[in-house]
Jmol script that loads the backbone (N, CA, C; Angstrom):
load data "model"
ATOM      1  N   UNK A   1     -31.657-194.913  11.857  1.00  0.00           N
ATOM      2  CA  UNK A   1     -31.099-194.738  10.528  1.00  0.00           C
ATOM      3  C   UNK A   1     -30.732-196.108   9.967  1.00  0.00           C
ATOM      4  N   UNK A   2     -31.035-196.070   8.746  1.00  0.00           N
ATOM      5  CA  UNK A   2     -30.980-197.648   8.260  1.00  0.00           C
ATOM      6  C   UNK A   2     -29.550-197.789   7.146  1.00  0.00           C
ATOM      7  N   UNK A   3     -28.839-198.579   7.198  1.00  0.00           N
ATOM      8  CA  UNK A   3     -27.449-198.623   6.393  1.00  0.00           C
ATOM      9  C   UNK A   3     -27.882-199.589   5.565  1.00  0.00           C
ATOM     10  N   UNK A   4     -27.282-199.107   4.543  1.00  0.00           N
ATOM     11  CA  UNK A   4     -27.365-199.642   3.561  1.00  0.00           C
ATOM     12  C   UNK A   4     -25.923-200.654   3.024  1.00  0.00           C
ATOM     13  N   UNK A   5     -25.858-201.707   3.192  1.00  0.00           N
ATOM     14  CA  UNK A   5     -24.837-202.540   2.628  1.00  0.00           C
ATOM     15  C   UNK A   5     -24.108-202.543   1.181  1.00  0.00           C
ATOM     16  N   UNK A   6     -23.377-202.760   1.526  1.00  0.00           N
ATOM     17  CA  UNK A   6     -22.126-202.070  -0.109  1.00  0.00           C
ATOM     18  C   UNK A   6     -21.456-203.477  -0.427  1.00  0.00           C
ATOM     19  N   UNK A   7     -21.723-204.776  -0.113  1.00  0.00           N
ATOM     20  CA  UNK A   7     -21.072-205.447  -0.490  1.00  0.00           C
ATOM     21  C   UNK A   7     -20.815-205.691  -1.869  1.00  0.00           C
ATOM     22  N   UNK A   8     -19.517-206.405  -2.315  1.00  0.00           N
ATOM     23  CA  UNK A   8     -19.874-206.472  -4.068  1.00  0.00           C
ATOM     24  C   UNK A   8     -20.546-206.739  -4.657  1.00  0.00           C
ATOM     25  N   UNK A   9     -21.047-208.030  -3.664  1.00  0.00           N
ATOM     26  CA  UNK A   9     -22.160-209.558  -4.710  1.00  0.00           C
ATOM     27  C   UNK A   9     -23.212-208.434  -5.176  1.00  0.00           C
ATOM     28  N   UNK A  10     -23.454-207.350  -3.763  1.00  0.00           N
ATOM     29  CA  UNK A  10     -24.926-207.041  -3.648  1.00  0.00           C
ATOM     30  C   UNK A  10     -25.009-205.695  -4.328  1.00  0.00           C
ATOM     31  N   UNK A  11     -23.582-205.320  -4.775  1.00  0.00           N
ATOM     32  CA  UNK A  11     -23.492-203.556  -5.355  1.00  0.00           C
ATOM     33  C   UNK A  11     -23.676-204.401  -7.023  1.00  0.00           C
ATOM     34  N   UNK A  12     -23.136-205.482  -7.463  1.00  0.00           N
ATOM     35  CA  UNK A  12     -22.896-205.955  -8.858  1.00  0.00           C
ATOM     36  C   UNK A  12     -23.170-207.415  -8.984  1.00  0.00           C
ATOM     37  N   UNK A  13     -24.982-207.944  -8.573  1.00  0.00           N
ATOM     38  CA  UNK A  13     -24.975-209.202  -8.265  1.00  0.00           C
ATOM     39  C   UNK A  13     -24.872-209.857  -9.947  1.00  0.00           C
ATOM     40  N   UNK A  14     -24.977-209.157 -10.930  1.00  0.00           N
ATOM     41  CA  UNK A  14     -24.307-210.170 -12.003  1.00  0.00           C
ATOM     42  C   UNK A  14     -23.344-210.501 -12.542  1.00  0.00           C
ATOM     43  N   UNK A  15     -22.457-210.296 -11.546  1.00  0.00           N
ATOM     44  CA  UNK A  15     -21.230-210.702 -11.694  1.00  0.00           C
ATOM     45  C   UNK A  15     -20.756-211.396 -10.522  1.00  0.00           C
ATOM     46  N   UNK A  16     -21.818-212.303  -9.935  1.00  0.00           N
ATOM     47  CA  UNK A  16     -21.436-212.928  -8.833  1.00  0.00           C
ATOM     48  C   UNK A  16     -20.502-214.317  -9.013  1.00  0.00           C
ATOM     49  N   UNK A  17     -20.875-214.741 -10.521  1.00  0.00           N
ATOM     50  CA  UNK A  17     -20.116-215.992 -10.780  1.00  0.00           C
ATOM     51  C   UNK A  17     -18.527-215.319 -11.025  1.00  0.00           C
ATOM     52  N   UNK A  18     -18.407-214.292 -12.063  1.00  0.00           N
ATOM     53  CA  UNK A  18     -16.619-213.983 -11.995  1.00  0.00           C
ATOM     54  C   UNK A  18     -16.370-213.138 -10.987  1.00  0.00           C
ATOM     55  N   UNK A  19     -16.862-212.696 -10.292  1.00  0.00           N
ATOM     56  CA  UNK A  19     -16.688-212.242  -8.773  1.00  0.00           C
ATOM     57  C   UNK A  19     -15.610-213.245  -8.005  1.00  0.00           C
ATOM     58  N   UNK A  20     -16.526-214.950  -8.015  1.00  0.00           N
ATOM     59  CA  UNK A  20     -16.320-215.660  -7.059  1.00  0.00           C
ATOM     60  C   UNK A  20     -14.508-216.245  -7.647  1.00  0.00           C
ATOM     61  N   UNK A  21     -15.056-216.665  -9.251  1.00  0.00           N
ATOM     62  CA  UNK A  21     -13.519-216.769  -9.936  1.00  0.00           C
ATOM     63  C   UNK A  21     -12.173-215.849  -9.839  1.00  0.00           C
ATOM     64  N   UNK A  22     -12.757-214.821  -9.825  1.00  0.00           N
ATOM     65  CA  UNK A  22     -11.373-213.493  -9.718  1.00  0.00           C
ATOM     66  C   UNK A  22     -10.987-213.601  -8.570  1.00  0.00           C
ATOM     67  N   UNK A  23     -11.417-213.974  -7.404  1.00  0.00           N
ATOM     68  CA  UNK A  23     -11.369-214.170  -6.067  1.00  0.00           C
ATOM     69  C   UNK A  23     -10.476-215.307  -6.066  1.00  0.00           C
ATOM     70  N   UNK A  24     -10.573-216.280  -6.895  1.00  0.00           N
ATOM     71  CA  UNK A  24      -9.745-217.582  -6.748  1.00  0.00           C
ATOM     72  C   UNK A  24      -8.401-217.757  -7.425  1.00  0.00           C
ATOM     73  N   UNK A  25      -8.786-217.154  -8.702  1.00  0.00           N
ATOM     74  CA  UNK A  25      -7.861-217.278  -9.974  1.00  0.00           C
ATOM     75  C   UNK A  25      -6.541-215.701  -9.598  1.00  0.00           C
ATOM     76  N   UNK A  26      -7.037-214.385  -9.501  1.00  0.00           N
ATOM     77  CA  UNK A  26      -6.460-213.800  -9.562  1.00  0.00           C
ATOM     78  C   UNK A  26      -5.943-212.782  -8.108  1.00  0.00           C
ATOM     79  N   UNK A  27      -4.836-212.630  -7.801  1.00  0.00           N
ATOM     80  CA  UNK A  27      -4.306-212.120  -6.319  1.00  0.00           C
ATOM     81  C   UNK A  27      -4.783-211.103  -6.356  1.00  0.00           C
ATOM     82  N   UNK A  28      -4.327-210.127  -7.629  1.00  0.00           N
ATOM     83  CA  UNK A  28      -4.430-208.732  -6.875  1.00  0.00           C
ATOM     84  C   UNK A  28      -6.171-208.499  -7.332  1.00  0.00           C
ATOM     85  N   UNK A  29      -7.077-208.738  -7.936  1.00  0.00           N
ATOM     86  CA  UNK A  29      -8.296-209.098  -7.816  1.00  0.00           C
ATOM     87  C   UNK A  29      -8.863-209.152  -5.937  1.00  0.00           C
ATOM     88  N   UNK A  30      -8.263-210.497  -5.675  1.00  0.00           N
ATOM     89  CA  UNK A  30      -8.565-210.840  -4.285  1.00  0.00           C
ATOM     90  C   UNK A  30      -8.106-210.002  -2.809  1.00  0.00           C
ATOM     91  N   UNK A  31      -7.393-209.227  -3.593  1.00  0.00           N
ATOM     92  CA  UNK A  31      -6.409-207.863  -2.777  1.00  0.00           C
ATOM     93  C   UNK A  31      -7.182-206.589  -2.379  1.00  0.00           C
ATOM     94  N   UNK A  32      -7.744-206.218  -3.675  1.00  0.00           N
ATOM     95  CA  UNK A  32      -8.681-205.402  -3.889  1.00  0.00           C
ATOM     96  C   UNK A  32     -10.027-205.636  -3.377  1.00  0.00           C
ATOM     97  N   UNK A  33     -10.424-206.271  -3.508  1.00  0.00           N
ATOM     98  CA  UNK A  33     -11.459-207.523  -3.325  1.00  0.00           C
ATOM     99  C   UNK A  33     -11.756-207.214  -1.143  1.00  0.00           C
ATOM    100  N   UNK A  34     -10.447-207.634  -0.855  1.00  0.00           N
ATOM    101  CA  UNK A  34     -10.969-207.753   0.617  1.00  0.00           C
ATOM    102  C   UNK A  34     -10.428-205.950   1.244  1.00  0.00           C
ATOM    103  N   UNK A  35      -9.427-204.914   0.596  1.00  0.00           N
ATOM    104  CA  UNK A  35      -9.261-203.915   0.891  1.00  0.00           C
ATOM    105  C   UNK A  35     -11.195-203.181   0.626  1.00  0.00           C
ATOM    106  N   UNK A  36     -11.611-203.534  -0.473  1.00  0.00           N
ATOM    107  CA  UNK A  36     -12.820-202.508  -0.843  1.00  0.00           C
ATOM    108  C   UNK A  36     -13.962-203.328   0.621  1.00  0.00           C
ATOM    109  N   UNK A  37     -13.823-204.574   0.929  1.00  0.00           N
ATOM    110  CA  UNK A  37     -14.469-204.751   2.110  1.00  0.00           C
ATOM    111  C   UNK A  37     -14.398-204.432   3.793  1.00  0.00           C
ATOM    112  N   UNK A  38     -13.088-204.391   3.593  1.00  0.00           N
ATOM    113  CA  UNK A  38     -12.698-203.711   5.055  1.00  0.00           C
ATOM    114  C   UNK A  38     -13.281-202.215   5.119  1.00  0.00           C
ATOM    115  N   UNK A  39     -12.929-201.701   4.057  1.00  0.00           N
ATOM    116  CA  UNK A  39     -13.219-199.701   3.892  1.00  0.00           C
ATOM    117  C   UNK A  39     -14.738-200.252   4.039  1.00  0.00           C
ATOM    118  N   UNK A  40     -15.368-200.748   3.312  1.00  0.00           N
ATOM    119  CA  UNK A  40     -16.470-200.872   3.837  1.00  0.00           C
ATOM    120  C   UNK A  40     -17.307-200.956   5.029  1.00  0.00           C
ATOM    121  N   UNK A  41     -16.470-201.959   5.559  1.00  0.00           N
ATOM    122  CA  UNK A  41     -16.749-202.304   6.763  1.00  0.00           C
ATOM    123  C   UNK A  41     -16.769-201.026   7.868  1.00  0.00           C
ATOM    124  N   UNK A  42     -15.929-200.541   7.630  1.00  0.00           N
ATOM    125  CA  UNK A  42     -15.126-199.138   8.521  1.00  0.00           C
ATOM    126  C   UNK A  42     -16.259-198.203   8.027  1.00  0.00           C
ATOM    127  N   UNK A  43     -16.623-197.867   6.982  1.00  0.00           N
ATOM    128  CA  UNK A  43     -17.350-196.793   6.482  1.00  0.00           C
ATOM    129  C   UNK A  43     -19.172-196.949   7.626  1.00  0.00           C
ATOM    130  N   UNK A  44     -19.095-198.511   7.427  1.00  0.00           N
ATOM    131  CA  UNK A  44     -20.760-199.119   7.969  1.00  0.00           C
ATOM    132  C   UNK A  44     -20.449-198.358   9.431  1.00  0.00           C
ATOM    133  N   UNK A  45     -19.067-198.820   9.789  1.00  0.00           N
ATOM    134  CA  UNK A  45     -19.234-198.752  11.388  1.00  0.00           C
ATOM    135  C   UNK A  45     -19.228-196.713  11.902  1.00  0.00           C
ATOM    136  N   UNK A  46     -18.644-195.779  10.930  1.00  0.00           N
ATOM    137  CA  UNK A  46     -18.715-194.825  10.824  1.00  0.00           C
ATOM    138  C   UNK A  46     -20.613-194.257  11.096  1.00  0.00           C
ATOM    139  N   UNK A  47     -20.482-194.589   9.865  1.00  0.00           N
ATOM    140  CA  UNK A  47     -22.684-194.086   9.994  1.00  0.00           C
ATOM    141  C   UNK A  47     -23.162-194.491  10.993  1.00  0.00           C
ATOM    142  N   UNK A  48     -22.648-195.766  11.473  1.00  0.00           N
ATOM    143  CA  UNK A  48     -23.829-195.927  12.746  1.00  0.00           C
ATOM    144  C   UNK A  48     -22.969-195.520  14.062  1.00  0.00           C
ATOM    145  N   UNK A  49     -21.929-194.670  13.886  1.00  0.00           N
ATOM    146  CA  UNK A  49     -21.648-194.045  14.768  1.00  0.00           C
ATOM    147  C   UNK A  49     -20.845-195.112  15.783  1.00  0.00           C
ATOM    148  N   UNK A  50     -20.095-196.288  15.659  1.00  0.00           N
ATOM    149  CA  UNK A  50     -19.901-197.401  16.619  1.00  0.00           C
ATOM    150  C   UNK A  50     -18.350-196.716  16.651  1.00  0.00           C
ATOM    151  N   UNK A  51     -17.858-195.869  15.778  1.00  0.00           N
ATOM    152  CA  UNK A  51     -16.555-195.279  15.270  1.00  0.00           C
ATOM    153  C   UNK A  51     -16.608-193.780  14.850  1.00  0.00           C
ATOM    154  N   UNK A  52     -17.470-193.271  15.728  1.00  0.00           N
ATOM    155  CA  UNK A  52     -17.349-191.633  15.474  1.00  0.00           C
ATOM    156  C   UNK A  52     -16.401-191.280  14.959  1.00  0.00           C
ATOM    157  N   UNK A  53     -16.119-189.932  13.566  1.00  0.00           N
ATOM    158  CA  UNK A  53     -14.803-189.338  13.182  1.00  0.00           C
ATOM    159  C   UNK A  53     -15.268-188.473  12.668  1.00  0.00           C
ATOM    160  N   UNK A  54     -14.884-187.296  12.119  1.00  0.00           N
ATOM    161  CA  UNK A  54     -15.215-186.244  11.170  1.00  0.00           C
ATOM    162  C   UNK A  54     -15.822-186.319  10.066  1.00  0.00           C
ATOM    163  N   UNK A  55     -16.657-185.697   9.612  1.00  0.00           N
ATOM    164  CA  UNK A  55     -17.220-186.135   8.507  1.00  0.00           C
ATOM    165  C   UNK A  55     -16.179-185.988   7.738  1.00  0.00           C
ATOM    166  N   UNK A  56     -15.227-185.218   7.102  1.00  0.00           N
ATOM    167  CA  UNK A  56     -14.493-185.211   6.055  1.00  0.00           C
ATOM    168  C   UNK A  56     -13.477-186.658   5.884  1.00  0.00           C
ATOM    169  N   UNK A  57     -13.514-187.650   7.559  1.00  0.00           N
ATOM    170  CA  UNK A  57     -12.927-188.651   7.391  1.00  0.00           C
ATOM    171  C   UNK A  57     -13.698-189.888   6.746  1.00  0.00           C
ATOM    172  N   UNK A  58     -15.064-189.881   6.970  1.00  0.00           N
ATOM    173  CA  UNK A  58     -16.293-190.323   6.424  1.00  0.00           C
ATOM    174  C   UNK A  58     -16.315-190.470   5.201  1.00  0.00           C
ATOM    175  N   UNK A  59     -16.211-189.179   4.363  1.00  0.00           N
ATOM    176  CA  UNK A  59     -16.207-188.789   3.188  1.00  0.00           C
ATOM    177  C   UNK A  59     -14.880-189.398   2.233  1.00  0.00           C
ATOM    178  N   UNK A  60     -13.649-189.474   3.195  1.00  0.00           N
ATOM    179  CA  UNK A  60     -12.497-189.957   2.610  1.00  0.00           C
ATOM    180  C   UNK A  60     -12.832-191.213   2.194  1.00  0.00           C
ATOM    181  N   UNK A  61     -12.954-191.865   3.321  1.00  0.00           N
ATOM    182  CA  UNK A  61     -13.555-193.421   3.263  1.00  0.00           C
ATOM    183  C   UNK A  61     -14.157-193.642   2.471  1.00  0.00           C
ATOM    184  N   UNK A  62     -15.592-192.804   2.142  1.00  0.00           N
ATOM    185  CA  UNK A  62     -16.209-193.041   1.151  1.00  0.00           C
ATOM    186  C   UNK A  62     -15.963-193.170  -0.129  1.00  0.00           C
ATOM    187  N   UNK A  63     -14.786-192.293  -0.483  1.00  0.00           N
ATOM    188  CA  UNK A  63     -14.730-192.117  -1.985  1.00  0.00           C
ATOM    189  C   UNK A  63     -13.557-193.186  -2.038  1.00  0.00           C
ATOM    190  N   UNK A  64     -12.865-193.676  -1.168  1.00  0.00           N
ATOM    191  CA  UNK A  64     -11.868-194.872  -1.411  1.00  0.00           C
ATOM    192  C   UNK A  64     -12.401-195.930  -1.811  1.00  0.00           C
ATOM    193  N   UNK A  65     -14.044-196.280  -0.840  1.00  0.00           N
ATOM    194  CA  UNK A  65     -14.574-197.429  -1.548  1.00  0.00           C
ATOM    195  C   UNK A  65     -15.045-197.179  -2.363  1.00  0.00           C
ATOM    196  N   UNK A  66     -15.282-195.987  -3.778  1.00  0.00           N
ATOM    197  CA  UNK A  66     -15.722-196.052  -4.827  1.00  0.00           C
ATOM    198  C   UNK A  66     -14.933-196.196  -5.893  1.00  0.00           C
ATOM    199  N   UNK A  67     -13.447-195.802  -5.561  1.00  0.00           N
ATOM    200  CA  UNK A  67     -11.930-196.196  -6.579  1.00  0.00           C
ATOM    201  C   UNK A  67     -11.831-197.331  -6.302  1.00  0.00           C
ATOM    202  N   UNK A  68     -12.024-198.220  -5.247  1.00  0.00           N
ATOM    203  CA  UNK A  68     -11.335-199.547  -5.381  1.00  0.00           C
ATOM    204  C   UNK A  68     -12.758-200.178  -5.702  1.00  0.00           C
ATOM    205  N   UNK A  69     -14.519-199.897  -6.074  1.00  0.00           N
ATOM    206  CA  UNK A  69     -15.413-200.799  -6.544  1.00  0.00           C
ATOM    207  C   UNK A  69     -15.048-200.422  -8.317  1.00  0.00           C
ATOM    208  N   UNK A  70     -14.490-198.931  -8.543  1.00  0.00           N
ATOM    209  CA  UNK A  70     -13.857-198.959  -9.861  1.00  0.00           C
ATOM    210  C   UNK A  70     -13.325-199.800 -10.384  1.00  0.00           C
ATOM    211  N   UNK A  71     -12.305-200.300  -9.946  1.00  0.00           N
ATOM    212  CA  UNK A  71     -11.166-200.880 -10.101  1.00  0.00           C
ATOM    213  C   UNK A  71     -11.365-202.392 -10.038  1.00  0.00           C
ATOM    214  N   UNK A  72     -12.469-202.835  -9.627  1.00  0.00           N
ATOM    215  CA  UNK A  72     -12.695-204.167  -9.286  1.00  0.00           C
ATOM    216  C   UNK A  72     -13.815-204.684 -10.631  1.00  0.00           C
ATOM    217  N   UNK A  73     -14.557-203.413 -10.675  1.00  0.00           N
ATOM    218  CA  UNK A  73     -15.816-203.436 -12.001  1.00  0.00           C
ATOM    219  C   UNK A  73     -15.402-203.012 -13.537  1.00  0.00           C
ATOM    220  N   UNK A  74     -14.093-202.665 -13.407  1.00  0.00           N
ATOM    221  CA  UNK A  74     -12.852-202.470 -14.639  1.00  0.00           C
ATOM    222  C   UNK A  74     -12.228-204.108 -14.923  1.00  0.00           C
ATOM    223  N   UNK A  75     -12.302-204.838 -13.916  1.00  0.00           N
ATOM    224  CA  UNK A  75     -11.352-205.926 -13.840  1.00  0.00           C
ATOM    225  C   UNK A  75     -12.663-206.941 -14.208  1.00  0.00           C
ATOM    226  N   UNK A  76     -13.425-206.963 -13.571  1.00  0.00           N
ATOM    227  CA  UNK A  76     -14.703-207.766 -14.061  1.00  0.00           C
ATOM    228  C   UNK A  76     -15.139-207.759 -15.041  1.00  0.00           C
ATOM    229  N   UNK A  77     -15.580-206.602 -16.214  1.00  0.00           N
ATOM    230  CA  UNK A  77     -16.162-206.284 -17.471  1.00  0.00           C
ATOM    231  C   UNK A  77     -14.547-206.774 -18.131  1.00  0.00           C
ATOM    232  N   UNK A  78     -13.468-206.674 -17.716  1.00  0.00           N
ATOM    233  CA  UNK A  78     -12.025-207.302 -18.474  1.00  0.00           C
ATOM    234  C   UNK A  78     -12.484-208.469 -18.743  1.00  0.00           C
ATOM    235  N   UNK A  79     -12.428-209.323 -17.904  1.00  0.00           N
ATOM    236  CA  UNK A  79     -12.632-211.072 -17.663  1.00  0.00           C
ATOM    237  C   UNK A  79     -13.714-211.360 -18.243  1.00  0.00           C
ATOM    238  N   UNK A  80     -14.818-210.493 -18.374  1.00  0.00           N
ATOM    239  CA  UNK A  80     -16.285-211.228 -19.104  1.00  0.00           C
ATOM    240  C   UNK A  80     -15.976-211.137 -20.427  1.00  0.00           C
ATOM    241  N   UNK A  81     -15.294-210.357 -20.877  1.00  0.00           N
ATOM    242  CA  UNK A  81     -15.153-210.822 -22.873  1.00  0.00           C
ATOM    243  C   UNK A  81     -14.289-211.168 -23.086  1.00  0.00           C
TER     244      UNK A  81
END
end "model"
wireframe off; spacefill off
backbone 0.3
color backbone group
């Protein structure tokens, strides 16, 4: 089974330049920023099974990293105009 990577650069690579700025300039940006990568991280290690759990814990995970890529792609389209 092949996983598919969720990183930001690579979920929203045109916004890799205020990506890298919000990361520098703003905390809770950079807060969000490494929380939506850890869930990530946890979610990768879930599918390939390195962290067996329930699917409904799977599923939790999942939809956490889609409120906090919300929340990060709310803050990005902010900063670009």
């Amino acid at each position: 089974m092949t996983i598919e990577h969720h990183d930001l650069v690579h979920e929203l690579p045109e916004y890799r330049d205020q990506i890298h700025t919000l990361k520098m300039e703003n905390n809770h940006f950079a807060r969000l920023f490494d929380e939506y990568h850890q869930v990530t991280r946890d979610v990768e290690r879930m599918e390939t099974e390195v962290e067996p759990v329930a699917t409904h814990t799977e599923e939790e995970y999942k939809l956490k990293r889609l409120h906090l890529k919300d929340q990060l792609y709310a803050m990005l389209k902010a900063a670009g105009n």
